[in-house]
N, CA, C and O atoms as a Maestro MAE file, in Angstrom:
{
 s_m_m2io_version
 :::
 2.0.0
}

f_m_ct {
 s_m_title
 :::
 protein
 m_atom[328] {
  # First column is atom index #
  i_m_mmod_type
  r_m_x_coord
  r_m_y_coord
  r_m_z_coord
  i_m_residue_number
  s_m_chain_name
  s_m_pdb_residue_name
  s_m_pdb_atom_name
  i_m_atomic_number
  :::
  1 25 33.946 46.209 53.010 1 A "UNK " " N  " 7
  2 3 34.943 45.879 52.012 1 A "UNK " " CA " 6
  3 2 36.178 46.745 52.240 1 A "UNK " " C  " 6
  4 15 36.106 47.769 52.919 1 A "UNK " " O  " 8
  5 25 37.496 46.266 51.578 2 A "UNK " " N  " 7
  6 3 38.098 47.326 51.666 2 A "UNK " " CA " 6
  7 2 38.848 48.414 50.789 2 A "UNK " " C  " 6
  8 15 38.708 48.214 49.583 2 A "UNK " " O  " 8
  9 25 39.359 49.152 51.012 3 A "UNK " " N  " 7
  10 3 39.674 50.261 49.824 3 A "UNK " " CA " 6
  11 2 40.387 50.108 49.438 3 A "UNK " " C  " 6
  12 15 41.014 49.049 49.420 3 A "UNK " " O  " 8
  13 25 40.727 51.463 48.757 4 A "UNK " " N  " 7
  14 3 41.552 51.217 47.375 4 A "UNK " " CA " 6
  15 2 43.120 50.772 47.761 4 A "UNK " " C  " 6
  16 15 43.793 50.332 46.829 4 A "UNK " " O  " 8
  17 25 43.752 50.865 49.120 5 A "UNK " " N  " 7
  18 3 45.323 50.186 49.367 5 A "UNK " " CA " 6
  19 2 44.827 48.912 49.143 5 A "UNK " " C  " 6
  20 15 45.269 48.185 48.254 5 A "UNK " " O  " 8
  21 25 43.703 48.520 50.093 6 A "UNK " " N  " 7
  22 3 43.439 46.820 49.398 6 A "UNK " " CA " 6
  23 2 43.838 46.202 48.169 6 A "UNK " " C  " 6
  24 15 44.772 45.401 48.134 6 A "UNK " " O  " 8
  25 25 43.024 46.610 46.922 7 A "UNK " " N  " 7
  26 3 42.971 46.727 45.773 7 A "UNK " " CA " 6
  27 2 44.482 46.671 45.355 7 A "UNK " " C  " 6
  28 15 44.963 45.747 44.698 7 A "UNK " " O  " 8
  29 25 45.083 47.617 45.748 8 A "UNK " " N  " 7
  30 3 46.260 47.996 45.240 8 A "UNK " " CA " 6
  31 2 47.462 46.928 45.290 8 A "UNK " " C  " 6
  32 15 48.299 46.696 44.417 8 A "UNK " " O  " 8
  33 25 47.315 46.368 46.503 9 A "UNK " " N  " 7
  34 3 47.738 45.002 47.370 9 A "UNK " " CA " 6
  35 2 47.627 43.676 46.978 9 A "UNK " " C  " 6
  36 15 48.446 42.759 46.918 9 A "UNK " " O  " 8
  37 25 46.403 43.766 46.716 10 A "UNK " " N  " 7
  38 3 46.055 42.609 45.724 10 A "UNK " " CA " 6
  39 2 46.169 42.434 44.598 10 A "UNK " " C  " 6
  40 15 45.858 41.340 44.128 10 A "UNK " " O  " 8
  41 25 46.729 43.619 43.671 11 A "UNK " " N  " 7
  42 3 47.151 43.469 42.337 11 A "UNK " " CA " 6
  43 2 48.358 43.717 42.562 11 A "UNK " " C  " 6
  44 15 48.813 43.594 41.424 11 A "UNK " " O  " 8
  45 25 49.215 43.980 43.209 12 A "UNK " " N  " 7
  46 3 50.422 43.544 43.394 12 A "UNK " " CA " 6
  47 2 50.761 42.375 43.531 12 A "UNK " " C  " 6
  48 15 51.438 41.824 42.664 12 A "UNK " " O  " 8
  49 25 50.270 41.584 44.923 13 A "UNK " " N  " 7
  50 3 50.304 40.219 44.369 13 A "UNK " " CA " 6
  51 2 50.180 39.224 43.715 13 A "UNK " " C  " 6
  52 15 50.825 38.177 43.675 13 A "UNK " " O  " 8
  53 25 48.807 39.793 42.883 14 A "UNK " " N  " 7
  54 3 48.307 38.990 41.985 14 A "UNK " " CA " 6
  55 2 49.539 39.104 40.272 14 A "UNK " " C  " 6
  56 15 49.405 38.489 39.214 14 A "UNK " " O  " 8
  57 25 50.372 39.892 40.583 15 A "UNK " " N  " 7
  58 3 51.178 40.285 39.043 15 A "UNK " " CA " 6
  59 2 52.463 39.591 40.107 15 A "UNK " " C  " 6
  60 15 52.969 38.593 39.594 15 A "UNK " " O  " 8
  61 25 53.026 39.953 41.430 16 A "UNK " " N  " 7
  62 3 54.661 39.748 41.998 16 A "UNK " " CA " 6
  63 2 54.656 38.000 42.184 16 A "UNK " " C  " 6
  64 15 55.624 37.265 41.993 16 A "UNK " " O  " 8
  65 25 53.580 37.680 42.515 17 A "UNK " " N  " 7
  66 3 53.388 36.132 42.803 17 A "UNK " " CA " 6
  67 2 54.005 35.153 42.032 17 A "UNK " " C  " 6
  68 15 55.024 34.562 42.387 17 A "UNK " " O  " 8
  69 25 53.242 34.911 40.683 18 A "UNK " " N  " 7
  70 3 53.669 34.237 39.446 18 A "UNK " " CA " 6
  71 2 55.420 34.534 39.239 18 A "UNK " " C  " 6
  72 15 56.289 33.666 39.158 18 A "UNK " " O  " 8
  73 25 55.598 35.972 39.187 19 A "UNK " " N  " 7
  74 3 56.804 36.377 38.383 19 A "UNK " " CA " 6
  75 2 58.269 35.914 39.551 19 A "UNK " " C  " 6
  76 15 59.439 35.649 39.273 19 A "UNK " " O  " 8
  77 25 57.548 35.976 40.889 20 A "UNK " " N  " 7
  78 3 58.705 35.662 42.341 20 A "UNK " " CA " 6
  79 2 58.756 34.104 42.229 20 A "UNK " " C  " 6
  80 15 59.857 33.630 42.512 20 A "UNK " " O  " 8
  81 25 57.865 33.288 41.903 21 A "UNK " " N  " 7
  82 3 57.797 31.964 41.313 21 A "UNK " " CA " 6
  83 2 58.716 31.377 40.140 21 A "UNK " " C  " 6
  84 15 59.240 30.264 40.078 21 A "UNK " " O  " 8
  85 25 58.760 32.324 39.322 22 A "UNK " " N  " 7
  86 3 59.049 32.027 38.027 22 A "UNK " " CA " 6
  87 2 60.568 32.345 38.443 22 A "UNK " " C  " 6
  88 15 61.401 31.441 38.367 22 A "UNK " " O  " 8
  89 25 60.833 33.282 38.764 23 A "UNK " " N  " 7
  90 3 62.390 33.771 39.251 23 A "UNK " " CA " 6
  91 2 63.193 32.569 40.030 23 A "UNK " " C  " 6
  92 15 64.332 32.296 39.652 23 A "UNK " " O  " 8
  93 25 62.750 32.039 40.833 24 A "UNK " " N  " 7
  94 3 62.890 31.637 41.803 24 A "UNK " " CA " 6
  95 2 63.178 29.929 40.948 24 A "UNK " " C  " 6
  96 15 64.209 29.296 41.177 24 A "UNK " " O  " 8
  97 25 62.388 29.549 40.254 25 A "UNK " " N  " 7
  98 3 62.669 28.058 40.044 25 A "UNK " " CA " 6
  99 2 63.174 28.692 38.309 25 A "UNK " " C  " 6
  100 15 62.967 27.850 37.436 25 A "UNK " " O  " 8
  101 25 63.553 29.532 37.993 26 A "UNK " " N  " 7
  102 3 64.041 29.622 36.768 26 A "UNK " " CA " 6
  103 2 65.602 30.290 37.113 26 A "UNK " " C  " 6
  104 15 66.245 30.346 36.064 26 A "UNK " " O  " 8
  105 25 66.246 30.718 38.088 27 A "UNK " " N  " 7
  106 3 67.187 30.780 38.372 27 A "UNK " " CA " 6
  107 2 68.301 29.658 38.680 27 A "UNK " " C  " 6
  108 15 67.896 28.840 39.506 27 A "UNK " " O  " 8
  109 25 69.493 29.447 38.254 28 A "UNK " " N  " 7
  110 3 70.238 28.619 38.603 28 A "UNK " " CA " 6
  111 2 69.937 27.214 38.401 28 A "UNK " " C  " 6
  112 15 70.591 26.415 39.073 28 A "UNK " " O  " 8
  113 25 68.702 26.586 37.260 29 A "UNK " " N  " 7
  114 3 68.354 25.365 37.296 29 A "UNK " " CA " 6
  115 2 69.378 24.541 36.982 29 A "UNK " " C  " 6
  116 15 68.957 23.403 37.190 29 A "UNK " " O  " 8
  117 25 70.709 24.484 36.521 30 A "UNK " " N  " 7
  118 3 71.366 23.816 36.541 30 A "UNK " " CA " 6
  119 2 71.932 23.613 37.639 30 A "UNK " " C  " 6
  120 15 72.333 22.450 37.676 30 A "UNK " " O  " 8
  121 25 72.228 24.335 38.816 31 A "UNK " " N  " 7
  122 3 72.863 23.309 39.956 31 A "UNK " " CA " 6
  123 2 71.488 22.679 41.093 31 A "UNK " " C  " 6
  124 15 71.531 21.830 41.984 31 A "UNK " " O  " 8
  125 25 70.119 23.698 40.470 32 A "UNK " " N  " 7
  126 3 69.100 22.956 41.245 32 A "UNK " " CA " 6
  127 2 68.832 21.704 41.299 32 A "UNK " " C  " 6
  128 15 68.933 20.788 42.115 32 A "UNK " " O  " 8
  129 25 68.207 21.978 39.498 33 A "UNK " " N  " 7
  130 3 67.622 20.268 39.198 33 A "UNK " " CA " 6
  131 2 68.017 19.478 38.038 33 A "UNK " " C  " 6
  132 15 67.574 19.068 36.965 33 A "UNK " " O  " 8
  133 25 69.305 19.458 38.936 34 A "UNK " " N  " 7
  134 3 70.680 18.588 37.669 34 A "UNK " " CA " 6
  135 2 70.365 17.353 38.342 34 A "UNK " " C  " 6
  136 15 70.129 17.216 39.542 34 A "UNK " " O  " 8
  137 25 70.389 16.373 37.349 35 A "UNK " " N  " 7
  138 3 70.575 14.618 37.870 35 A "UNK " " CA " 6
  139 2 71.837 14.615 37.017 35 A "UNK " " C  " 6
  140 15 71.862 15.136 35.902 35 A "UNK " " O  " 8
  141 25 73.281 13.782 37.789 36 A "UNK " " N  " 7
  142 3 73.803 13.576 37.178 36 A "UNK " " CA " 6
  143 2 74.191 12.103 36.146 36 A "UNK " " C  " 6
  144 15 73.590 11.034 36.260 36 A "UNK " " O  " 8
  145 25 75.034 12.299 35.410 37 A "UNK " " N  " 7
  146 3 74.569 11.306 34.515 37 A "UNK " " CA " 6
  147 2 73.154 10.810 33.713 37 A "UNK " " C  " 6
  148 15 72.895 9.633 33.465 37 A "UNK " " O  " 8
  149 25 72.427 11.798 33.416 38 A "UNK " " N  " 7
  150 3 71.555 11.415 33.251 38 A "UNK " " CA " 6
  151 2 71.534 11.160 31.786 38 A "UNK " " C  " 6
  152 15 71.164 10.079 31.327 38 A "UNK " " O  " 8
  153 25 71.941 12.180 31.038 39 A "UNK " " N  " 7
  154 3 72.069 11.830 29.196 39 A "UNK " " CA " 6
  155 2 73.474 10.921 28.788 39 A "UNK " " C  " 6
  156 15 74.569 10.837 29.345 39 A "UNK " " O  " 8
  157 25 73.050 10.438 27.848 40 A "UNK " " N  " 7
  158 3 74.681 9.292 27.850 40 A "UNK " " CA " 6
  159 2 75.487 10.226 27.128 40 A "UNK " " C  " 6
  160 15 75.166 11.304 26.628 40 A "UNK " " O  " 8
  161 25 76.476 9.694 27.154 41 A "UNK " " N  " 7
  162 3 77.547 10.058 26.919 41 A "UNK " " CA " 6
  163 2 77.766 10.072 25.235 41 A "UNK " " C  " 6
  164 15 76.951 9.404 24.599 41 A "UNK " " O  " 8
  165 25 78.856 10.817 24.449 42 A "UNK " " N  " 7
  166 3 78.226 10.484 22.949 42 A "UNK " " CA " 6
  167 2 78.840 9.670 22.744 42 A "UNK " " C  " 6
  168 15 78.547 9.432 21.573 42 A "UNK " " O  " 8
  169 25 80.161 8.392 23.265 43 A "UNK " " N  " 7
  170 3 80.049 7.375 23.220 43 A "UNK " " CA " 6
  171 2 78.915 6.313 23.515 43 A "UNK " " C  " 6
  172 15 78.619 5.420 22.720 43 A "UNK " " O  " 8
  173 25 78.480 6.452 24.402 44 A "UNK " " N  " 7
  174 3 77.832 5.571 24.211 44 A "UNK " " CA " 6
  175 2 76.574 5.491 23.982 44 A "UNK " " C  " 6
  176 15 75.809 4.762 24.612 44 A "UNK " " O  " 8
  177 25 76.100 6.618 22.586 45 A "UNK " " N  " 7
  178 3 75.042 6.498 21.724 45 A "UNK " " CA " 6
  179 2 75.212 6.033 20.674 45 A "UNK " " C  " 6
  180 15 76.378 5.934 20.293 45 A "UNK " " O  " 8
  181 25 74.048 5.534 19.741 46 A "UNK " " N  " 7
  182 3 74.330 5.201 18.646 46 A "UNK " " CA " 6
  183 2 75.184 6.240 17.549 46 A "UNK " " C  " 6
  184 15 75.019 7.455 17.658 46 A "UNK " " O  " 8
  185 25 75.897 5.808 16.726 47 A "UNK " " N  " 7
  186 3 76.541 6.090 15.883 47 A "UNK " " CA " 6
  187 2 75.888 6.178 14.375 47 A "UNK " " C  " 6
  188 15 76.363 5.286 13.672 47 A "UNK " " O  " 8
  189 25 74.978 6.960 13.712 48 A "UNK " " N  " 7
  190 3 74.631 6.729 12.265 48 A "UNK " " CA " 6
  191 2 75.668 6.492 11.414 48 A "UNK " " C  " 6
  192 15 76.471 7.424 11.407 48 A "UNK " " O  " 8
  193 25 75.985 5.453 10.587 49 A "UNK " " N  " 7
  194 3 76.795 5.417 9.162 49 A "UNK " " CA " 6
  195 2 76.313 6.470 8.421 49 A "UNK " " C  " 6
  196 15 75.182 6.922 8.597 49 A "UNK " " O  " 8
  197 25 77.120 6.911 7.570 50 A "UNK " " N  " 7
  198 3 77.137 7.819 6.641 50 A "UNK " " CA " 6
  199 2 78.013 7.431 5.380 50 A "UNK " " C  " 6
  200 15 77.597 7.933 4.335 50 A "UNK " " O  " 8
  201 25 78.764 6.904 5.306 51 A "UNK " " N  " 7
  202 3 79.915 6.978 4.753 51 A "UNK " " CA " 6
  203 2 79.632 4.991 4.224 51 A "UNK " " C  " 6
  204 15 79.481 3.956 4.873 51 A "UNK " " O  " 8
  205 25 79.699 5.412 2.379 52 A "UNK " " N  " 7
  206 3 79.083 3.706 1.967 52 A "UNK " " CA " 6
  207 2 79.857 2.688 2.487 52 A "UNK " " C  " 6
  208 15 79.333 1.599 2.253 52 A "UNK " " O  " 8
  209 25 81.082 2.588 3.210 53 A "UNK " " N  " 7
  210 3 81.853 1.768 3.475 53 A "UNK " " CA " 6
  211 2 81.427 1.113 4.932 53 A "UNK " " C  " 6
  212 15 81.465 -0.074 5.259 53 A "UNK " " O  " 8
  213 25 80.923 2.500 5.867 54 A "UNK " " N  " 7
  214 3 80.206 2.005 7.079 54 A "UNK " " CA " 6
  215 2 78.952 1.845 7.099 54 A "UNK " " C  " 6
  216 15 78.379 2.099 8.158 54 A "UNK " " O  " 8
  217 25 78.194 1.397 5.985 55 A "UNK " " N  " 7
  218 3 76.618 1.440 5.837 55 A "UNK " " CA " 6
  219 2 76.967 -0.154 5.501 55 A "UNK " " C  " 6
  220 15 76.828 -1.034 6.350 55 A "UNK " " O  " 8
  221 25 77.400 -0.383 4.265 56 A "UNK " " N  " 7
  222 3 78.059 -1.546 4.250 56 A "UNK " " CA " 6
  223 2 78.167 -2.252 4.873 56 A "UNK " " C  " 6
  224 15 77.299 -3.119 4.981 56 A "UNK " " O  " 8
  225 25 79.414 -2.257 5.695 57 A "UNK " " N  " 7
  226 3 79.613 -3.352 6.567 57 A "UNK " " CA " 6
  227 2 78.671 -3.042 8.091 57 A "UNK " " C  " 6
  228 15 78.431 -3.993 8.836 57 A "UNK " " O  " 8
  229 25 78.290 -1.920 8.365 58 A "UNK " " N  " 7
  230 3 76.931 -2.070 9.223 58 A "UNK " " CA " 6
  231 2 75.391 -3.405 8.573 58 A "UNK " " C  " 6
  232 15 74.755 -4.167 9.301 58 A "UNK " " O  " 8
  233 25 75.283 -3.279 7.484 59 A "UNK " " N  " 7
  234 3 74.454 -4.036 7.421 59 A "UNK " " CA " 6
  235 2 74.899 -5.414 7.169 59 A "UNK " " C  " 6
  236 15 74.234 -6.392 7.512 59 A "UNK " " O  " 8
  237 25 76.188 -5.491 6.481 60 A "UNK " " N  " 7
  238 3 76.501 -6.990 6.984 60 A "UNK " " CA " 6
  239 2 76.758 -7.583 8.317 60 A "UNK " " C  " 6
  240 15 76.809 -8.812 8.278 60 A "UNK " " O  " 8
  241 25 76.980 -6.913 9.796 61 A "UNK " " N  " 7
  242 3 76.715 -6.866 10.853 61 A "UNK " " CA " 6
  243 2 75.527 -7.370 11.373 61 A "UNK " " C  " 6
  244 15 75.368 -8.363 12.083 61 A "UNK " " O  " 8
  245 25 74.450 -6.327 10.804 62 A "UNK " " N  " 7
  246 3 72.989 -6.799 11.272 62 A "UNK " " CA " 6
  247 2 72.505 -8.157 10.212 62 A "UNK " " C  " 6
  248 15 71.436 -8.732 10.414 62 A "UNK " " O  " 8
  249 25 73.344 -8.525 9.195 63 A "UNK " " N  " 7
  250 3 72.769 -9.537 8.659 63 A "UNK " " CA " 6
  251 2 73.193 -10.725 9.423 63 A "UNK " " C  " 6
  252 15 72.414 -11.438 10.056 63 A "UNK " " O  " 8
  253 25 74.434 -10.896 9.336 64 A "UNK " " N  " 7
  254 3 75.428 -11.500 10.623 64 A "UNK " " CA " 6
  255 2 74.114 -11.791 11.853 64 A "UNK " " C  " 6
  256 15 73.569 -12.895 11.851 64 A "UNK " " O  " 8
  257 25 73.804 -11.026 12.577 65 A "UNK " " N  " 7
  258 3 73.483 -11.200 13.772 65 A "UNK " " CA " 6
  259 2 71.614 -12.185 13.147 65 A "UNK " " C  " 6
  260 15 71.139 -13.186 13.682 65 A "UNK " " O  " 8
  261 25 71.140 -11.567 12.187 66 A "UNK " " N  " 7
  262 3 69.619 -11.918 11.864 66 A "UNK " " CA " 6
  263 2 69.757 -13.194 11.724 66 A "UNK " " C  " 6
  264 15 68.732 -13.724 12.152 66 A "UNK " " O  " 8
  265 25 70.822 -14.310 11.177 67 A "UNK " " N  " 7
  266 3 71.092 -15.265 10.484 67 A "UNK " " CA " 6
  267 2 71.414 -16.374 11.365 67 A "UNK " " C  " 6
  268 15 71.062 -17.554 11.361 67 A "UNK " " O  " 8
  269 25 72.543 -15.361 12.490 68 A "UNK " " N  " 7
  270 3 72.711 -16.591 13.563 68 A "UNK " " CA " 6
  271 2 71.773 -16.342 14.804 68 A "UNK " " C  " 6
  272 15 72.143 -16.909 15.833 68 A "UNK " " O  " 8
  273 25 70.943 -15.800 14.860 69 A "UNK " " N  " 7
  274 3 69.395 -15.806 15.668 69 A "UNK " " CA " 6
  275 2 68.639 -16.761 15.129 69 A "UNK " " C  " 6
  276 15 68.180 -17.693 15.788 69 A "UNK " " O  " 8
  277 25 68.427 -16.571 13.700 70 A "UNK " " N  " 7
  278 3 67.297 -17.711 12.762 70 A "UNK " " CA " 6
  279 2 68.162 -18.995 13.345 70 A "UNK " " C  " 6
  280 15 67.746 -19.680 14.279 70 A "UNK " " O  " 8
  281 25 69.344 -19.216 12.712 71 A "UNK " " N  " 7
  282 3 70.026 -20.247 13.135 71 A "UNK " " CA " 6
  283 2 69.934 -21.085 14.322 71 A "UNK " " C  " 6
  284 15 69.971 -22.315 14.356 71 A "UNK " " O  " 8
  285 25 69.798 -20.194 15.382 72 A "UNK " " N  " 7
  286 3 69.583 -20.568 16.892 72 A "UNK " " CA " 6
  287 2 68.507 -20.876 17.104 72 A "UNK " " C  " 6
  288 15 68.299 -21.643 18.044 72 A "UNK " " O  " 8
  289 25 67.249 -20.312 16.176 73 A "UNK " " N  " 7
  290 3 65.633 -20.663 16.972 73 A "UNK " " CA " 6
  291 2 65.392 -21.870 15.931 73 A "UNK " " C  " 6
  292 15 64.854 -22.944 16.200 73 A "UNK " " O  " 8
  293 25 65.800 -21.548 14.945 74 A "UNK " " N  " 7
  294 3 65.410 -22.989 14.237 74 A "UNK " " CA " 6
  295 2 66.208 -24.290 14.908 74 A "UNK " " C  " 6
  296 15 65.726 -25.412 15.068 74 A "UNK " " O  " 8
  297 25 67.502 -23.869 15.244 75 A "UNK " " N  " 7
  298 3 67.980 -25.618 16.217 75 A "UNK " " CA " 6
  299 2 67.402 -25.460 17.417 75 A "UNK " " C  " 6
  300 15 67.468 -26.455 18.139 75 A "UNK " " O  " 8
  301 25 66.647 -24.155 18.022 76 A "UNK " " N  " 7
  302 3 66.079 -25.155 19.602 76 A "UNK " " CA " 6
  303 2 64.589 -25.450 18.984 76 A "UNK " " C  " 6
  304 15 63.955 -26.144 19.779 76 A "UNK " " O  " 8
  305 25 63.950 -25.179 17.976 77 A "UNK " " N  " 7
  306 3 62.589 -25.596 17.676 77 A "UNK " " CA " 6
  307 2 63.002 -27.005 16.851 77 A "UNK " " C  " 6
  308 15 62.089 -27.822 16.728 77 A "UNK " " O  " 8
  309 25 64.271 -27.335 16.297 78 A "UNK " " N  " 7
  310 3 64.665 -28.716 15.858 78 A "UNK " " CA " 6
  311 2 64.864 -29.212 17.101 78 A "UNK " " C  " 6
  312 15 64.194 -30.245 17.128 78 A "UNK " " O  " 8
  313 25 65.411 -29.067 18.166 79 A "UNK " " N  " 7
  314 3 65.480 -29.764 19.472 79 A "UNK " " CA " 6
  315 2 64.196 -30.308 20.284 79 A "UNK " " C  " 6
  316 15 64.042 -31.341 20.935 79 A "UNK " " O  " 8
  317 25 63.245 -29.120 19.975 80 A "UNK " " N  " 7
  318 3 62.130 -29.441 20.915 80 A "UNK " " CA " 6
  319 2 61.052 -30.646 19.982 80 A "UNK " " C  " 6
  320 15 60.196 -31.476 20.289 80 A "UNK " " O  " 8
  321 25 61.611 -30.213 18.876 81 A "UNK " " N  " 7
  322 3 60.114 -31.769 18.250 81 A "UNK " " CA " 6
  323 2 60.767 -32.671 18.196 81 A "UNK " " C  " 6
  324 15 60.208 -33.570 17.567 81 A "UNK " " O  " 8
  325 25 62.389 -33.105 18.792 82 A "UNK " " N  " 7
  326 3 62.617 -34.466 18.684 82 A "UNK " " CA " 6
  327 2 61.889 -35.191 19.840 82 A "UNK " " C  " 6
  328 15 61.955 -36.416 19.939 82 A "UNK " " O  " 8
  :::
 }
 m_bond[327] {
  # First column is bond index #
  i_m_from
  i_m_to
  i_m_order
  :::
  1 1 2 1
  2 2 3 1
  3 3 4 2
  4 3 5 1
  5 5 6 1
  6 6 7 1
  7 7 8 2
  8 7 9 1
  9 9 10 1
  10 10 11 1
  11 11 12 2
  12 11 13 1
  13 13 14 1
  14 14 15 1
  15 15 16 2
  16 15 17 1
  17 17 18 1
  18 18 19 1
  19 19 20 2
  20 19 21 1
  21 21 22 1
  22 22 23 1
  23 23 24 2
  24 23 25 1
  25 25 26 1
  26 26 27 1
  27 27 28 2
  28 27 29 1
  29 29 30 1
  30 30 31 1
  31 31 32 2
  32 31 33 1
  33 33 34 1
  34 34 35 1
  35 35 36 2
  36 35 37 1
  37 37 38 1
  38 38 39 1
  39 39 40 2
  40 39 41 1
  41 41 42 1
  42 42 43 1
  43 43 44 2
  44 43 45 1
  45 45 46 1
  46 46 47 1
  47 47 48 2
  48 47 49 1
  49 49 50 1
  50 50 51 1
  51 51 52 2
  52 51 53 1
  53 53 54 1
  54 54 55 1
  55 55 56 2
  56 55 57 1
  57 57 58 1
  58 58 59 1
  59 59 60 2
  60 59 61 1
  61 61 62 1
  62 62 63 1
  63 63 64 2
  64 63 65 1
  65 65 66 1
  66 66 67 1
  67 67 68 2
  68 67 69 1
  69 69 70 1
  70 70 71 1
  71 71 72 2
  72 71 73 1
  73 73 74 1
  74 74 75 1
  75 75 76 2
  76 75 77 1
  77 77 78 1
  78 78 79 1
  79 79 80 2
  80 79 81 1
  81 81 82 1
  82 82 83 1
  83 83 84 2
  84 83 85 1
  85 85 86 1
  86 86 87 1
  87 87 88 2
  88 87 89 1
  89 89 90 1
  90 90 91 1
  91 91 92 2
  92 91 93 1
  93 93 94 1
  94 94 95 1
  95 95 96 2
  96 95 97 1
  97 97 98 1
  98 98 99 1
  99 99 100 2
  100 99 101 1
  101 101 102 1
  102 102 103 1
  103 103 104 2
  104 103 105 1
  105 105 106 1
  106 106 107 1
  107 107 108 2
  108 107 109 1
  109 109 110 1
  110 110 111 1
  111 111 112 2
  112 111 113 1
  113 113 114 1
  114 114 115 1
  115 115 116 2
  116 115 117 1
  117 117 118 1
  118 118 119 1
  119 119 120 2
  120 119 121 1
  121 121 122 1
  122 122 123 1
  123 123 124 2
  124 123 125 1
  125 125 126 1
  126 126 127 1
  127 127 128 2
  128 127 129 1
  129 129 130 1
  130 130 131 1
  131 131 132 2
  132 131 133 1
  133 133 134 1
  134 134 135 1
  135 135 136 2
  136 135 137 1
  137 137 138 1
  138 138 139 1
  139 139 140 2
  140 139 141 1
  141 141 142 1
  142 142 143 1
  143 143 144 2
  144 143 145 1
  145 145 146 1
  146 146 147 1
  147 147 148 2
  148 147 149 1
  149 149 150 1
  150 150 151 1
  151 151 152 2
  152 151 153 1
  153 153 154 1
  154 154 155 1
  155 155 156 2
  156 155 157 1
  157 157 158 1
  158 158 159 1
  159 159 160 2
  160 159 161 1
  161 161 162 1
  162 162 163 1
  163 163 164 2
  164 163 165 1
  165 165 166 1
  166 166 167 1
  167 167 168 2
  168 167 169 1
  169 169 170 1
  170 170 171 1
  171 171 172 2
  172 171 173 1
  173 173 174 1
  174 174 175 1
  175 175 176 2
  176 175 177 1
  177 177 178 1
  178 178 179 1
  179 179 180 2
  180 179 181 1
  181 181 182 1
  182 182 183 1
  183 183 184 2
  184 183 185 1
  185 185 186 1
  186 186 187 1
  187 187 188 2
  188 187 189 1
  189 189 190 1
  190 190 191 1
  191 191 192 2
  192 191 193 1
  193 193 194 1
  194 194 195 1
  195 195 196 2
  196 195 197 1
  197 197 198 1
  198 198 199 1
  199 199 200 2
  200 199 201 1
  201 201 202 1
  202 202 203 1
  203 203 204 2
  204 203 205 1
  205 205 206 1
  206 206 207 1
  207 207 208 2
  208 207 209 1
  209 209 210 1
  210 210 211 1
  211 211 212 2
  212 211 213 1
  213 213 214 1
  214 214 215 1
  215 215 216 2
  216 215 217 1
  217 217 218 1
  218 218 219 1
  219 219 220 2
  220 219 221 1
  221 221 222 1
  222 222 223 1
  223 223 224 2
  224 223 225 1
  225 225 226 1
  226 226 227 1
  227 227 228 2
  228 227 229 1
  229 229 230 1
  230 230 231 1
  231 231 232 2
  232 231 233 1
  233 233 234 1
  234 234 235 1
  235 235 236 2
  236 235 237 1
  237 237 238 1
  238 238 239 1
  239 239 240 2
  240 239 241 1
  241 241 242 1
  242 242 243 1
  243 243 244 2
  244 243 245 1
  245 245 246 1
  246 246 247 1
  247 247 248 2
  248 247 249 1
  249 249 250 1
  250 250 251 1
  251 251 252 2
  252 251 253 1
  253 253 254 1
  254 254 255 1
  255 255 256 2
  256 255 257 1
  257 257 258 1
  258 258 259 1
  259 259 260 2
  260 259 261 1
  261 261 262 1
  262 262 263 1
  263 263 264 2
  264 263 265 1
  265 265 266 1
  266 266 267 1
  267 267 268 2
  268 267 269 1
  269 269 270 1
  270 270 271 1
  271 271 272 2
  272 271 273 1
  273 273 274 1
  274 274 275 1
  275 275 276 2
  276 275 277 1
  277 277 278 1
  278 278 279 1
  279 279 280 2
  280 279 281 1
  281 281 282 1
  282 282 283 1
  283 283 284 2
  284 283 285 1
  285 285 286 1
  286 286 287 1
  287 287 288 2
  288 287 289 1
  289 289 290 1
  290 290 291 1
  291 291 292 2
  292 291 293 1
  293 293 294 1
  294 294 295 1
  295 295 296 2
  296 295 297 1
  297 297 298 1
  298 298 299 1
  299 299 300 2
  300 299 301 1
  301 301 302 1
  302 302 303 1
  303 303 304 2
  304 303 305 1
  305 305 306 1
  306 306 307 1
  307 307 308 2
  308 307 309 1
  309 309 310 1
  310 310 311 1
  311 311 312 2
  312 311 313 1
  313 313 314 1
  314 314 315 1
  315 315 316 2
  316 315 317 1
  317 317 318 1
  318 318 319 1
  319 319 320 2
  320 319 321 1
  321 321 322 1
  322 322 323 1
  323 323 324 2
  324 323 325 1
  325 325 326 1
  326 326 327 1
  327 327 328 2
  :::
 }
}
């Protein structure tokens, strides 16, 4: 077996290993492992209403859109049983 520099050697590595790892991919991760474009932009995320005037006419929007969808599936399901 071997002695105690062994020992000594091996718990060095066993503690410098992890931490030369950790250094190493925890340094500089932004120009490492950047994708660009990857989060949108805050245009072009949704927008929450807040404000009763844009809650409002947000949901007359989505009513708008629910109404002329129904509208549309009910005339191609009136189309298809003629």
């Amino acid at each position: 077996m071997g002695g105690p520099n062994l020992e000594v050697f091996k718990f060095g590595m066993y503690i410098m290993f992890p931490i030369a790892i950790m250094y190493y991919y925890g340094t500089n991760l932004d120009k490492r492992f950047s994708v660009p474009d990857f989060w949108p932009k805050p245009e072009q995320t949704n927008r929450i209403p807040f404000e009763k005037d844009e809650i409002k006419s947000e949901l007359e929007r989505l009513r708008a859109r629910r109404l002329y969808l129904r509208d549309k599936r009910l005339a191609e399901e009136k189309k298809g049983n003629e």
